[in-house]
C-alpha positions in Angstrom: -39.3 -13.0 -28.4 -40.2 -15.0 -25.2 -38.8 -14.7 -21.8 -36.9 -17.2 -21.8 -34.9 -16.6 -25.0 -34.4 -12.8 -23.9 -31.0 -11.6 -23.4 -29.3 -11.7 -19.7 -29.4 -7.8 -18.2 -26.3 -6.9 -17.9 -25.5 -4.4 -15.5 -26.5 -0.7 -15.3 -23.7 1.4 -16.9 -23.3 5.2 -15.8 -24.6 7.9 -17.9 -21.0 9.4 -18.5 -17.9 7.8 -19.4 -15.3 8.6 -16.9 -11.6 9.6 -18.1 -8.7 8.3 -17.6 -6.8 8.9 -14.3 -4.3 11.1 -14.2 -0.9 9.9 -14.7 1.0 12.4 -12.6 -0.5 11.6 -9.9 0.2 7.7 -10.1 3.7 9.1 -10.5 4.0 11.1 -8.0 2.1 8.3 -5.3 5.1 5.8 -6.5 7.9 8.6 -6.1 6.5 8.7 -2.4 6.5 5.1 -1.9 9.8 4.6 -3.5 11.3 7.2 -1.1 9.6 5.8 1.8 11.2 2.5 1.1 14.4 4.0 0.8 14.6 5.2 3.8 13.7 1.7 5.6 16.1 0.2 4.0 18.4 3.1 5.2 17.1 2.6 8.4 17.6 -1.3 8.2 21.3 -0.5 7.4 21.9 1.7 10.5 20.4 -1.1 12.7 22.6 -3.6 11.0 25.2 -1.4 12.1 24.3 -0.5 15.6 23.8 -4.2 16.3 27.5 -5.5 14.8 28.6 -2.3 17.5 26.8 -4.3 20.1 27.7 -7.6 19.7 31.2 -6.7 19.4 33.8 -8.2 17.7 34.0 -10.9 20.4 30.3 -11.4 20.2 29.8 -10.4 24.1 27.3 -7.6 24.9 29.8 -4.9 24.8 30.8 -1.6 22.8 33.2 1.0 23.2 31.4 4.6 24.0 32.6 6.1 21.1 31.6 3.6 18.3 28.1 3.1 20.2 27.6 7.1 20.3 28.2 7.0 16.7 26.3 3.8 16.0 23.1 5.3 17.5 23.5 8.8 16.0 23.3 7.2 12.6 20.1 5.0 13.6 18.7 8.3 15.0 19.1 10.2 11.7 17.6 7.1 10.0 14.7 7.1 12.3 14.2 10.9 11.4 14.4 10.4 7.9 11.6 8.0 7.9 9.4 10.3 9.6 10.3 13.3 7.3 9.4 11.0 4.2 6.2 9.3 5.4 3.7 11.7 5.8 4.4 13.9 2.6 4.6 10.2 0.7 1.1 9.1 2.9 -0.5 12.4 1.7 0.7 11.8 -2.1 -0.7 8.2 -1.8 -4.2 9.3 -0.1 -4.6 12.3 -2.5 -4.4 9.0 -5.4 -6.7 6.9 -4.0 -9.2 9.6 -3.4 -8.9 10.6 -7.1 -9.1 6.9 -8.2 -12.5 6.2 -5.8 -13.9 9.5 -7.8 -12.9 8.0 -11.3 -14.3 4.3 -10.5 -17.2 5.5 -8.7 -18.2 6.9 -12.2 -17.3 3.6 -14.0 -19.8 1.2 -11.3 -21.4 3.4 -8.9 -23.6 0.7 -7.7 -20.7 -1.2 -6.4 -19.6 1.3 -3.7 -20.8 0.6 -0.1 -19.9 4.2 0.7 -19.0 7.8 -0.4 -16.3 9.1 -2.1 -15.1 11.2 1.0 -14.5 7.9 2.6 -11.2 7.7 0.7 -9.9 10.7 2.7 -11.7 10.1 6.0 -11.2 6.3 6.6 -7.6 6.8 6.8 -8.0 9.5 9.7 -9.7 7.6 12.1 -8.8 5.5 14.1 -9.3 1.6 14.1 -11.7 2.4 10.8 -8.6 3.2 9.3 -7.6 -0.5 9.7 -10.4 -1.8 7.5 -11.9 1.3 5.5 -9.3 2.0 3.3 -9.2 -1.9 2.3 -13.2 -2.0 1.4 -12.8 1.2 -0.2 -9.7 -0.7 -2.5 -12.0 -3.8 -3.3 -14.9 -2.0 -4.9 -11.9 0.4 -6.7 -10.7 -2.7 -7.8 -14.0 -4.5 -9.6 -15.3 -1.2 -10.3 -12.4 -1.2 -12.8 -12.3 -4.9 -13.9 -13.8 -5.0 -16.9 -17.4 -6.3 -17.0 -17.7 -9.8 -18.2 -19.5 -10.6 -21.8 -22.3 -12.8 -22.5 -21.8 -16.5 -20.5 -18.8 -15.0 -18.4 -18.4 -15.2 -15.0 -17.3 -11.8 -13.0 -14.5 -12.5 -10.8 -11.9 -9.7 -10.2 -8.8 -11.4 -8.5 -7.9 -9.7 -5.8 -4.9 -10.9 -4.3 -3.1 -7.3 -5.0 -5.5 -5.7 -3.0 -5.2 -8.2 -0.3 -1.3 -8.6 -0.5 -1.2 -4.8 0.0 -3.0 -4.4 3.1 -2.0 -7.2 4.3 1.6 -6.0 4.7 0.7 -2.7 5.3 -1.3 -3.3 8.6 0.9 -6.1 9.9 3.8 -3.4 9.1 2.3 -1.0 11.3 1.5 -3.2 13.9 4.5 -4.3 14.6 6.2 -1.1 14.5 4.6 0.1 17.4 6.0 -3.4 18.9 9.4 -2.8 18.4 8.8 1.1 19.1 8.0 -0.1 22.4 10.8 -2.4 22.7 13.3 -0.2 21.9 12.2 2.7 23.7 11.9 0.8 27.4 15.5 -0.7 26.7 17.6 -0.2 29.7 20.5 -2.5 28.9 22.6 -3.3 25.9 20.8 -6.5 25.4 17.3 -5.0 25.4 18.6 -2.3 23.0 20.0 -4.7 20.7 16.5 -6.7 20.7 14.4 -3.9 20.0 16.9 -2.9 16.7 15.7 -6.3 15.3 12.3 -5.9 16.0 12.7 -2.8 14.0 14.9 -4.3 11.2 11.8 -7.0 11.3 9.5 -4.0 10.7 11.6 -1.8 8.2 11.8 -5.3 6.0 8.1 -5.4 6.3 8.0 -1.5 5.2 9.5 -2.3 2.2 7.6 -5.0 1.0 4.6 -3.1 1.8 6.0 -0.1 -0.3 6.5 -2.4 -2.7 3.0 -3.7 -3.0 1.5 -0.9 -3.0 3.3 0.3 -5.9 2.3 -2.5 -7.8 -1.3 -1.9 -6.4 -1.4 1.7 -7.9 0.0 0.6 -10.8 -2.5 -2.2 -11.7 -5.1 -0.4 -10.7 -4.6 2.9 -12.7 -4.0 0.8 -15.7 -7.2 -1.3 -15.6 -9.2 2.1 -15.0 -7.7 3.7 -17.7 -8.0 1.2 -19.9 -11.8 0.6 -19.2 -12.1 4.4 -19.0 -10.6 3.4 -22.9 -11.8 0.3 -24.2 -15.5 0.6 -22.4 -17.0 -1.7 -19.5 -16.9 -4.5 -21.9 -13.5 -4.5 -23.1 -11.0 -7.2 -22.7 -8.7 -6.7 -19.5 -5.1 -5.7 -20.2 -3.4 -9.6 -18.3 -5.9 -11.4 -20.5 -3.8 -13.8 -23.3 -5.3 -13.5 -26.8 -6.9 -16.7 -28.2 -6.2 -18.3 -31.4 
């Protein structure tokens, strides 16, 4: 056989297959998300109310002491809530994603940039942890897409990835905006700006709970189905042809 009628290469395969990835875990990084976003949207109801105690019935910039005491009590024990929730739901999600970079790391090693303890690290420090977490997630990502077959062109879309992090960092972001906000407030009309800033950031919360479910999800199902099916199988989205 010539050169030119030889087979394309495809790429190098690792020597073992990888198993599937765990599904408790998956589980119990969702549980933690879901609870996260429970409490924002606790949260988002407390500032709801504090701001109707605001306004007033009248809509003027005043509110008797008694219903305002209450009214910030409640977004007080929201506010604690969240905090109570997020790091035990931020280590359940971390503890995943360090599993997952371990599982696909066996699938493609070639396409990682960087080590496996990355997935723990690059979410400790700081201003790396705005970026590293998100590289780490693309090469997770086409480390699981299947490979493509003979005359295919590899492209693994990824607009989860992106939609995740997205939200996520502009989430955070603007947290410590209206964190700020509200905490310098001095008058009733300040106070009542920063609880929108941080309704503004509790919807963002949630959406960015939300995505990242649906991150985890897609992405312990394509790695378990090509821990399955092999690096040439067909992914799971893809419509059968006649």
């Amino acid at each position: 056989m010539s050169a030119t009628n030889e087979p394309r290469p495809r790429p190098q395969l690792p020597a073992e297959r990888p198993g599937a990835a765990p599904l408790w875990l998956l589980v119990t990084a969702v549980a933690g998300l879901s609870l996260v976003a429970l409490t924002d949207a606790f949260s988002l109801f407390a500032g709801l109310r504090l701001r109707a105690v605001i306004d007033g019935d009248d809509g003027f910039l005043f509110a008797p002491q008694g219903d305002l005491g209450a009214a910030v009590s409640l977004y007080d024990t929201a506010s604690r809530y969240q905090v109570m929730v997020y790091l035990p739901a931020a280590i359940a999600f971390v503890l995943w994603f360090f599993r997952m970079r371990a599982l696909t790391g066996l699938m493609a090693p070639d396409r990682f940039r960087n080590g496996p303890g990355w997935a723990i690290g690059g979410w400790l420090i700081p201003l790396v942890n705005l970026w590293m977490p998100y590289r780490i997630a693309v090469d997770m990502w086409g480390a699981a897409t299947p490979l493509p077959n003979e005359g295919e062109r590899f492209r693994a879309r990824l607009w989860p990835v992106n939609l995740w992090w997205g939200l996520f960092v502009f989430s955070i972001l603007f947290n410590r905006v209206a964190g700020t906000k509200y905490n310098d407030a001095e008058t009733l009309t300040e106070t009542k700006e920063g609880v929108e800033q941080y309704m503004t950031s509790d919807v963002l919360h949630i959406l960015a709970a939300a995505a990242a479910m649906y991150f985890a999800i897609r992405l312990t199902t394509m790695q378990r189905f090509k821990a399955a099916a092999g690096p040439y199988g067909v992914a799971p989205t893809k419509e059968p042809t006649a």
